[in-house]
C-alpha positions in Angstrom: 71.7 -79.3 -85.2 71.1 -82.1 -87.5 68.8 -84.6 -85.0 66.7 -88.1 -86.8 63.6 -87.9 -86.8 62.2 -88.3 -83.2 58.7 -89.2 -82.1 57.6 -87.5 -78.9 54.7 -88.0 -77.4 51.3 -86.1 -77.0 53.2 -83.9 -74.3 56.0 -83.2 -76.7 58.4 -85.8 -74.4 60.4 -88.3 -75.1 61.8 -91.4 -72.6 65.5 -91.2 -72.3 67.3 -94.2 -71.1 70.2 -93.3 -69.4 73.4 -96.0 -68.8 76.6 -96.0 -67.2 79.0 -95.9 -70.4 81.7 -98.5 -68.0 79.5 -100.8 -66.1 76.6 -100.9 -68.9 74.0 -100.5 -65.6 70.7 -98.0 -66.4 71.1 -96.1 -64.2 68.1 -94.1 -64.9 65.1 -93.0 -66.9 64.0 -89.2 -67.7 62.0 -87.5 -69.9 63.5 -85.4 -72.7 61.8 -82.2 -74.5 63.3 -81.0 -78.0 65.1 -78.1 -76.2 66.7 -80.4 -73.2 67.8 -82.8 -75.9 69.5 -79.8 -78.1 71.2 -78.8 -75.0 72.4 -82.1 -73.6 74.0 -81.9 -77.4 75.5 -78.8 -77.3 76.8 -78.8 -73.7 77.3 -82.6 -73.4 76.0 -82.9 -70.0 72.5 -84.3 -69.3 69.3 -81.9 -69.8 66.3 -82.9 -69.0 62.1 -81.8 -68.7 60.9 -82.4 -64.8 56.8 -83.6 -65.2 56.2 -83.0 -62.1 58.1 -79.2 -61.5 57.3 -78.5 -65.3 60.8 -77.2 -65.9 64.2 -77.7 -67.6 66.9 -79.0 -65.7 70.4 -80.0 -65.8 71.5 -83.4 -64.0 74.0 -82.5 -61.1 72.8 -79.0 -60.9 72.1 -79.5 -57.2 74.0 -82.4 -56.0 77.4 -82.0 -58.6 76.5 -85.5 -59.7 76.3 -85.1 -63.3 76.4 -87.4 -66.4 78.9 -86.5 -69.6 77.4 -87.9 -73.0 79.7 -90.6 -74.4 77.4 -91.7 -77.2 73.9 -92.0 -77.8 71.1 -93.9 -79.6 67.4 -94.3 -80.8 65.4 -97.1 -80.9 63.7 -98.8 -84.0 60.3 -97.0 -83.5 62.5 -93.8 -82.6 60.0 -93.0 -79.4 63.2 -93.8 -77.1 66.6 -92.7 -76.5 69.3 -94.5 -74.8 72.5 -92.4 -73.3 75.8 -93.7 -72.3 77.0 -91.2 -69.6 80.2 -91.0 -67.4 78.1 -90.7 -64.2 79.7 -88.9 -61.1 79.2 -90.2 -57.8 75.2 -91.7 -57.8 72.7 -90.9 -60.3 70.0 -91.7 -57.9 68.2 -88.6 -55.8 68.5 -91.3 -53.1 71.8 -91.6 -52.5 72.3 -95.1 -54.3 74.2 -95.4 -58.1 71.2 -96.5 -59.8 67.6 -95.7 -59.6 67.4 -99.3 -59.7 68.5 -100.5 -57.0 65.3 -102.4 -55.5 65.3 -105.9 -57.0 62.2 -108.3 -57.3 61.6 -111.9 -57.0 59.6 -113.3 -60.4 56.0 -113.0 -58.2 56.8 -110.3 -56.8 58.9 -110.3 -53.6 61.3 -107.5 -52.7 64.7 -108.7 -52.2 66.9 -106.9 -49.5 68.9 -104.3 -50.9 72.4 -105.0 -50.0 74.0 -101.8 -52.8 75.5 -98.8 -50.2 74.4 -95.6 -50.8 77.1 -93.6 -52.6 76.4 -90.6 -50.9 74.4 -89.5 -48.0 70.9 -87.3 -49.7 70.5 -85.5 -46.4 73.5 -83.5 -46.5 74.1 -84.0 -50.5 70.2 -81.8 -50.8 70.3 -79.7 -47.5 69.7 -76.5 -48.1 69.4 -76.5 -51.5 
């Protein structure tokens, strides 16, 4: 696999960016090891490295809500990556589209989410 020259971090990670290809929304960020990044390339579905389970894993492999690579991108410093992905249903664990879905005032403030959930976490992660 011919990858640029990437600069992961002490941990041997990298910040992936990860957006909906249609809507342009980030939808999330993960963190990337070589190997999760070789195979998001070779099976052109989102890999990533969990920090806090220390271990690979595939987005969608428990809910079916995966992301397909449409193009991807590093930044200037090439210590980030950006993905455009075809996202189904939500990428968030919490039922909603983006992991962004709480919005802030300038000082501070939560604002009321009004975004519905796209699918309900409770039965999407039972038992799983």
């Amino acid at each position: 696999m011919n990858l640029p020259p990437l600069k992961f971090n002490a941990d041997g990670l990298i910040p992936a960016i990860v957006q909906d290809t249609h809507s342009k929304r980030v939808l999330m960020m993960a963190w990337m090891n070589a190997a999760s990044l070789e195979a998001t390339l070779q099976t052109g579905l989102m890999n990533y490295w969990s920090r806090s389970r220390q271990k690979f894993w595939v987005k969608g492999e428990t809910s079916g809500h995966t992301q397909r690579v449409v193009r991807w991108a590093v930044d200037c410093d090439a210590d980030t990556l950006l993905f455009e992905v075809e996202q189904t249903s939500g990428a968030c664990h919490t039922g909603f589209e983006s992991c962004f879905f709480q919005t802030f005032t300038p000082d501070g403030t939560p604002l009321e989410v009004t975004e519905q959930k796209l699918f309900d976490p409770e039965i999407t992660y039972s038992n799983k």
